[in-house]
C-alpha positions in Angstrom: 18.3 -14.0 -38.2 15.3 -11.8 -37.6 16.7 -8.2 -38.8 15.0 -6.6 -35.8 17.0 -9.1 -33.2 20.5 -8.4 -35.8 19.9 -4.5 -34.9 19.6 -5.3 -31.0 22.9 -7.6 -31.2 24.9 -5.3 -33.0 23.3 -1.6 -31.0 24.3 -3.9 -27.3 27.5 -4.8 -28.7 28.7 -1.2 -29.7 27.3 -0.2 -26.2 29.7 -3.1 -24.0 32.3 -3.0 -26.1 32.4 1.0 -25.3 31.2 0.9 -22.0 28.4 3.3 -23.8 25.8 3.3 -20.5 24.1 6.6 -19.4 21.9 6.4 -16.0 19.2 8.8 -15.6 17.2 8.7 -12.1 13.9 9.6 -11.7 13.3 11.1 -7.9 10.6 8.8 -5.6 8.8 11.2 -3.4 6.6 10.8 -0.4 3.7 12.9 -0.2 3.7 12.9 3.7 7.2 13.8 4.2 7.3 16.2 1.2 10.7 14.8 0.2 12.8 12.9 -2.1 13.1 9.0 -0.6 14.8 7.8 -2.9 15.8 7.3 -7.0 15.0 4.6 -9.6 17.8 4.4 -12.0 17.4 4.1 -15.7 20.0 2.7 -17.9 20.4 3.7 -21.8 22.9 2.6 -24.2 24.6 5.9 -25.9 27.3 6.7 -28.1 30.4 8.9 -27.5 28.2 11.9 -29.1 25.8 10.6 -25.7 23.1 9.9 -28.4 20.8 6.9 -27.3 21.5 4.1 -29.4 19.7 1.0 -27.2 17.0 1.8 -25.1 15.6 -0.6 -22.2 14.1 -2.7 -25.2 17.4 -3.7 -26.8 19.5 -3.5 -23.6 17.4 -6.2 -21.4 16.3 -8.0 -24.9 15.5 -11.6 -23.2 16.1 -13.5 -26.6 20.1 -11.9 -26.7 22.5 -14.3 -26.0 22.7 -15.2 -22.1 26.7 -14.2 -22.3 25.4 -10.0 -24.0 22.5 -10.3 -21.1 25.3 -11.2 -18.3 27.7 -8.3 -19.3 25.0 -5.8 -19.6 23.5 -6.5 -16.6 26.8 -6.0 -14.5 27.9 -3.1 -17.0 24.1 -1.3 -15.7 24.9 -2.1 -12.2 28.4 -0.6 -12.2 27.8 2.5 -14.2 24.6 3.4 -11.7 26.7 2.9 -8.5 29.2 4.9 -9.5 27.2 7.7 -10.3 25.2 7.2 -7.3 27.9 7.7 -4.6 27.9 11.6 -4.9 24.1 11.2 -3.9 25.4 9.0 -1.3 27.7 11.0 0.2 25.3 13.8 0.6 22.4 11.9 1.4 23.7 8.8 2.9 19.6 7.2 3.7 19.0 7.9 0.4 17.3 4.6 -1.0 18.8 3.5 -4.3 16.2 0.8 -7.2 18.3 -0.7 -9.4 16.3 -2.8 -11.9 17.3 -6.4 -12.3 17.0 -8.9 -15.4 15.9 -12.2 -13.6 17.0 -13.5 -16.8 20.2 -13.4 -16.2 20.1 -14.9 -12.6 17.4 -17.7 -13.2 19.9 -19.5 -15.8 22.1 -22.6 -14.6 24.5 -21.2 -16.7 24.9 -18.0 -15.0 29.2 -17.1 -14.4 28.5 -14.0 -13.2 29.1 -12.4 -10.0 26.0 -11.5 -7.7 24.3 -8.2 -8.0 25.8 -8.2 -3.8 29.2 -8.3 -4.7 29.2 -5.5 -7.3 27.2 -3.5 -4.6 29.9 -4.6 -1.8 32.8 -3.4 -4.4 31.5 0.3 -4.0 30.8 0.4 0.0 26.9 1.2 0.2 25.0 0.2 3.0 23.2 -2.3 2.1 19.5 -1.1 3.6 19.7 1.8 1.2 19.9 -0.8 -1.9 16.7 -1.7 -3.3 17.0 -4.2 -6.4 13.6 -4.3 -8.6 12.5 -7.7 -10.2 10.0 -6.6 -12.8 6.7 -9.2 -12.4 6.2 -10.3 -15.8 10.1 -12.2 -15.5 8.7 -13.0 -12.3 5.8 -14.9 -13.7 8.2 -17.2 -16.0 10.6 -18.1 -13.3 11.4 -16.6 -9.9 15.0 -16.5 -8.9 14.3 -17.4 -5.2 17.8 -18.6 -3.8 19.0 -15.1 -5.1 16.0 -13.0 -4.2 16.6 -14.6 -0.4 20.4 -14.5 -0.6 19.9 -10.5 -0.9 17.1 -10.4 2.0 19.7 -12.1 4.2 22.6 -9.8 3.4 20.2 -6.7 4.1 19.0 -5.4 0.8 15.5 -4.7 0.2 13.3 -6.3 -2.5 11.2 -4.4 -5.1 8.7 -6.0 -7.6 7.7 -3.9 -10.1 4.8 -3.3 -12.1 2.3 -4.8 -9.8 -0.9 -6.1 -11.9 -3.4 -6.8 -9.5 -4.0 -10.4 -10.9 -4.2 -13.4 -8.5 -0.7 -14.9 -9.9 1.0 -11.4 -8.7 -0.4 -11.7 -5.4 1.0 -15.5 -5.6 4.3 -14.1 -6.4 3.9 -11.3 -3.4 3.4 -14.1 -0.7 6.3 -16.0 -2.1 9.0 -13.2 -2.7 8.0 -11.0 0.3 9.4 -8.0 -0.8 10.0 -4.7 0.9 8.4 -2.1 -1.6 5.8 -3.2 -4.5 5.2 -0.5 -7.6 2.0 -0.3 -9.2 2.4 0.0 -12.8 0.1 2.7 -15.2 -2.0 -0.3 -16.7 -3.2 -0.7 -13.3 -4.0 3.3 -12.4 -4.4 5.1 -16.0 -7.8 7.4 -15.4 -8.1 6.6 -11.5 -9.1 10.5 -11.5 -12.0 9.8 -13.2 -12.7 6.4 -12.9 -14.3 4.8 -9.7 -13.5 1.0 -10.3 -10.1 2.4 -11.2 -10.1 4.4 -7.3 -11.0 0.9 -6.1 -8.9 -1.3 -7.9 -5.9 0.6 -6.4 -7.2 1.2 -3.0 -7.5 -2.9 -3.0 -4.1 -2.9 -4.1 -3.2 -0.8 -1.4 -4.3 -2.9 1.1 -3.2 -6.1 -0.1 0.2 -4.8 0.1 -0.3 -3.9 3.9 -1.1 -7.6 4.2 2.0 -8.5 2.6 3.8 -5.7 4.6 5.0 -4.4 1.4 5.1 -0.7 1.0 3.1 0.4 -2.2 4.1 2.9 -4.5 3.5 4.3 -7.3 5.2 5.0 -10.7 4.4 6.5 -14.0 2.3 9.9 -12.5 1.7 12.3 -15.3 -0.7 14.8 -13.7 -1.6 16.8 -10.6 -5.3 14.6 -11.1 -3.6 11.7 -10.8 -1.2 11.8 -8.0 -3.7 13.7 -5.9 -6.6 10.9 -7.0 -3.6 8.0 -6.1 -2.8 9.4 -2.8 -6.4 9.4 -1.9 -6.7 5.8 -2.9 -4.0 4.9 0.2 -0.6 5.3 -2.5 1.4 8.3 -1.0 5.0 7.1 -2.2 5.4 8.0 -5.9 7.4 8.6 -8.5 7.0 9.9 -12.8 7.2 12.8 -15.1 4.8 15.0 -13.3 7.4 15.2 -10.4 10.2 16.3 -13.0 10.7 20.1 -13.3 7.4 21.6 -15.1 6.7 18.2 -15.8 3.0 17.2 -16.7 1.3 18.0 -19.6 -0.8 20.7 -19.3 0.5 21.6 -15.6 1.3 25.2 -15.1 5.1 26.2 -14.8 6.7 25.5 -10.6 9.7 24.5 -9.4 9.7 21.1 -8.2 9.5 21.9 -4.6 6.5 24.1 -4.6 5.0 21.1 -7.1 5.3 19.0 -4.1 4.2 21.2 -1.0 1.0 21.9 -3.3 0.3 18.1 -3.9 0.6 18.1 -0.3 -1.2 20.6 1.1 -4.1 19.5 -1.3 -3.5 16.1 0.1 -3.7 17.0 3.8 -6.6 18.7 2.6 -8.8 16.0 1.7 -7.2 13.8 5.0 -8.3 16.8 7.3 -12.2 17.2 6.0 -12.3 12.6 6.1 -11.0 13.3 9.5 -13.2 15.9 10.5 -16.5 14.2 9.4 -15.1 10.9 11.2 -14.5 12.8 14.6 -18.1 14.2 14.1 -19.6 10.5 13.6 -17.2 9.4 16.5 -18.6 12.2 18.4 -22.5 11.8 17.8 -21.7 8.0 18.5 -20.1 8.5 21.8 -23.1 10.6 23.2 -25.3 7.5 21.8 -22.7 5.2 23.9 -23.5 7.4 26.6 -27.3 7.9 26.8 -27.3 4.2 26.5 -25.3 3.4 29.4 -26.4 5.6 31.7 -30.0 4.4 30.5 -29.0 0.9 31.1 -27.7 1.3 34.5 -30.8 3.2 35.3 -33.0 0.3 34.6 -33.4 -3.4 35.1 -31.9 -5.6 33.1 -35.3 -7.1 32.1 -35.7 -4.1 29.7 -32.5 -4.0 28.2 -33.8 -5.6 25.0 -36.6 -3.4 24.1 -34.2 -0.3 25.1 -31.4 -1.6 22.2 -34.4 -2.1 20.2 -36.0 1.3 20.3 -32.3 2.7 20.2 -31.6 1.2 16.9 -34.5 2.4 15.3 -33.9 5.8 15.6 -30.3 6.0 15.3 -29.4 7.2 11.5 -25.7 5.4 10.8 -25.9 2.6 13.3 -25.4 -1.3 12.6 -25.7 -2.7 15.3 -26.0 -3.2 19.4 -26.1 -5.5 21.8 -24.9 -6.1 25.7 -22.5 -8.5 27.2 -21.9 -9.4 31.3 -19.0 -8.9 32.8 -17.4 -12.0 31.3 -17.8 -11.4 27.6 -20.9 -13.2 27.3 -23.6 -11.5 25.3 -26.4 -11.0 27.7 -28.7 -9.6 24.8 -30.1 -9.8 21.2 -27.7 -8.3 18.6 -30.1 -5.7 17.8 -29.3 -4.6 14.2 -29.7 -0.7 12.9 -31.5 0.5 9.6 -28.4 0.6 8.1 -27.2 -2.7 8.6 -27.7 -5.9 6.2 -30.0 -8.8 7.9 -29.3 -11.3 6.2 -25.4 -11.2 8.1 -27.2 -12.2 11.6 -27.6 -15.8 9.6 -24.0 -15.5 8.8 -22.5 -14.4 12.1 -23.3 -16.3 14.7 -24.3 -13.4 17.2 -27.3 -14.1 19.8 -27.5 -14.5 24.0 -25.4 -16.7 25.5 -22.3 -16.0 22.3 -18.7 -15.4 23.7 -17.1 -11.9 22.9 -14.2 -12.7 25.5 -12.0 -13.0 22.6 -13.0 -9.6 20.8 -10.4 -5.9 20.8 -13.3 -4.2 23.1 -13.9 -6.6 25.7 -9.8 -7.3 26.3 -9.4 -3.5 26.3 -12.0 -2.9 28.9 -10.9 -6.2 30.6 -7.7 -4.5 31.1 -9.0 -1.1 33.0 -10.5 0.9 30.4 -13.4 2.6 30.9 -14.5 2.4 27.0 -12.7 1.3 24.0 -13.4 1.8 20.3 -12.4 0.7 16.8 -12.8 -0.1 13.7 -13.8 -3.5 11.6 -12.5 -3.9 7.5 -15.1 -6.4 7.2 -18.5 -7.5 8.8 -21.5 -9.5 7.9 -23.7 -7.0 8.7 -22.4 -4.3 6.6 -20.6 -4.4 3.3 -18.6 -1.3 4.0 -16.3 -0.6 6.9 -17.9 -0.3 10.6 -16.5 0.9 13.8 -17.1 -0.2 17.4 -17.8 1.9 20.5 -18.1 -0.1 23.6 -18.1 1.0 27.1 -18.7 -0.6 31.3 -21.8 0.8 32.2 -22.3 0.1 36.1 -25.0 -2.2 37.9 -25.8 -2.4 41.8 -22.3 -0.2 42.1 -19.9 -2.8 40.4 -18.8 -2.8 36.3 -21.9 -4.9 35.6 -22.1 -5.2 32.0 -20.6 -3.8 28.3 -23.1 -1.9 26.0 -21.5 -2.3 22.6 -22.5 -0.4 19.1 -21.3 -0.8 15.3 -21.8 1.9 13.2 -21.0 2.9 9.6 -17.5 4.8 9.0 -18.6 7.3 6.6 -21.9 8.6 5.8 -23.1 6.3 2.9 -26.3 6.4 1.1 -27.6 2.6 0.4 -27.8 3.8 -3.7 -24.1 4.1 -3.5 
C-alpha cells in the first residue's frame, strides 16, 4: 500500500473512532447589505490536544474505502449542525453550506442515510441549508436523484468552484442550483488583469441565465473584493473578511472592513450611474428634438432628417421610424459609432415588423416613451440602449421615432 494512502487510513481512523471533528466557519458577506448571509463550514480532523491531524485532503480522500468515506461524511455533517444551532437560534435566516462528498452518494453501494435525514434529526428549516457539491466530483459523476431529492424537500443547491469551462456550464443547466462559487483559479489578479475582469463578469452573467446566485470565495485583498464586486460578484466570502485578515491590509475590526468595501463599492456604482443618467439625459433631448422635428415635417423628409441626425450625434448607433403598427416606415439609419457590417446581419429596412419588440409593446400599451437597454446587437459589439417615443402627426399618435445608442462612453481603440 502506498505509504502516503497508509498515513490517510490510519489519521481518518484515529479521527472516527474518536469522533475527533472540529468545524470552523468562514462568514459569506454581501456587499449590498453589508451583512453576514450566511457560513461555509469547514471540517478538520483533530486530536484530543485539538491539534489537526487530517485536513480536507485526508478526510474526503476519494481512494479511502467507501465504508471510512460514508462514516466521515455523516460524522462532518453531525458535528457542523450541532455546532450550528446556537447561530440558528440567534439568527434563525442564517443560510448554512455544508460541503458534500458526491462520492459517497454516487456509489450503488451507498448504506448510508441521506444528508436530509441527518438535517431533519436537528430541526433546521430546510431553506436555510445549502449543501455544496464541489464541480470536479461533479464532472466524474453527478448524483442527480439525490441532488433533486434535496431540491424537492426545500434545500438549496451549491456547486462549488465554478471553472468557467463549457463542461461546468453543462453541469449548471443540468443541476440547476441555487448559489454557484467561483473558485481563485478563475479570479486570482482580476485587480490587475482585464481578461481576468472579463472572464468573471461572463461568469457573472451566465449565472443570471442559470438563475444561480454567484459568489465568490477565496478573497484575500481589499483589490480584489473591490475589483470582484465591480465585475457583477457582490456575495463573498475568504480571509480578507476575517478579523485583520489580508496580507498587507491595515488593522479594522471586521465591520468597519465591510462598511469600507461598501462605501468604496457604492462609490464606483454611483459615478457608472451618474455618467449613464448624463448619456440617458443628452439622449432624451436627442429623442426630443427629433420628434418634435418629425411631427413638424412631412414624412417625405423623414429619411434625410435620421440621416443628418446620425451624423452628428457622438454615441449614437442607430435610428429609424415605425407607423403606428410597428412597421418600420424608414431606413435604419446607423450612427458613427455603430458597426455596418450588422445591417447585413439584422434584417432591419422599410416595411420590417418591430410589433414584437419591448418599445413598441410599451408604447402600444399607453406610454408616451419607453427605453432600455440591449446585451447584444449586430450593430454594436458592446451593450446599447433604446429610447423610443410617439411623436404626433395630423393630431393622432402617428408614428415611433426610435434611437440606439452606446451605454458607456467607449473609444473604438478599446
Amino acid at each position: 500500500m502506498d505509504e502516503k494512502l497508509r498515513e490517510c487510513i490510519e489519521a481518518v481512523s484515529r479521527v472516527v473512532t474518536e469522533e475527533g471533528i472540529a468545524v470552523y466557519y468562514q462568514a459569506l458577506i454581501s456587499l449590498e447589505s453589508k451583512g453576514v448571509v450566511g457560513f461555509e463550514a469547514f471540517s478538520r480532523g483533530v486530536d484530543r490536544e485539538g491539534n489537526t491531524v487530517a485536513g480536507p485532503g485526508y478526510l474526503f480522500n476519494e481512494l479511502l474505502p467507501l465504508k471510512a468515506q460514508q462514516r466521515v461524511e455523516m460524522l462532518c455533517l453531525k458535528k457542523s449542525l450541532e455546532s450550528f444551532l446556537p447561530i440558528n437560534e440567534s439568527y434563525p435566516e442564517m443560510l448554512l453550506f455544508l460541503n458534500v462528498n458526491s462520492t459517497v452518494y454516487n456509489s450503488e453501494k451507498q448504506a448510508g442515510p441521506s444528508p436530509a435525514d441527518t438535517v431533519n434529526e436537528f430541526s433546521l428549516n430546510p431553506r436555510i441549508v445549502v449543501f455544496e457539491f464541489d464541480v470536479s466530483q461533479l464532472k466524474k459523476s453527478v448524483p442527480l436523484k439525490l441532488i433533486r431529492s434535496l431540491q424537492k424537500q426545500g434545500f438549496r443547491i451549491s456547486m462549488d468552484n465554478i471553472d468557467g469551462s463549457m463542461q461546468c456550464r453543462e453541469l449548471l443547466l443540468r443541476v440547476k442550483p441555487d448559489f454557484a462559487k467561483l473558485g481563485r483559479k478563475l479570479y486570482d489578479e482580476v485587480e490587475r488583469s482585464r481578461y481576468k475582469f472579463d472572464l468573471v463578469k461572463g461568469a457573472a452573467l451566465c449565472l443570471k441565465e442559470v438563475e444561480a446566485l454567484a459568489i465568490v470565495k477565496g478573497v484575500e485583498s481589499e483589490a480584489e473584493a473591490i475589483a470582484l464586486a465591480e465585475a457583477g460578484v457582490v456575495l463573498q466570502q475568504g480571509y480578507f473578511y476575517s478579523e485583520n485578515g489580508g496580507e498587507g491590509e491595515k488593522s479594522e475590526s471586521f465591520q468597519d472592513k465591510v462598511a469600507r468595501i461598501n462605501s468604496l463599492y457604492r462609490g464606483y456604482l454611483s459615478k457608472k450611474k451618474r455618467g449613464a443618467q448624463e448619456r440617458f439625459r443628452n439622449f432624451h433631448q436627442v429623442l426630443k428634438a427629433g420628434m418634435t422635428k418629425l411631427q413638424q415635417d412631412d414624412s417625405g423628409s423623414a429619411n434625410w432628417f435620421i440621416e443628418d441626425l446620425a451624423k452628428k450625434t457622438p454615441g449614437l448607433v442607430s435610428i429609424f421610424v415605425l407607423n403606428s403598427a410597428g412597421k418600420q416606415v424608414t431606413k435604419r439609419v446607423l450612427g458613427q459609432d455603430a458597426d455596418f457590417i450588422g445591417k447585413y446581419i439584422e434584417a432591419s429596412a422599410e416595411g420590417s415588423d418591430h410589433s414584437h419588440e419591448d418599445y413598441y409593446m410599451q408604447l402600444n400599451s399607453g406610454f408616451e416613451k419607453a427605453a432600455g437597454c440591449r446585451a447584444v446587437s449586430a450593430f454594436s459589439r458592446h451593450r446599447v440602449c433604446y429610447m423610443a417615443g410617439f411623436f404626433y402627426q395630423g393630431g393622432r399618435r402617428g408614428a415611433i421615432l426610435v434611437i440606439e445608442y452606446l451605454d458607456s462612453n467607449i473609444k473604438k481603440s478599446d
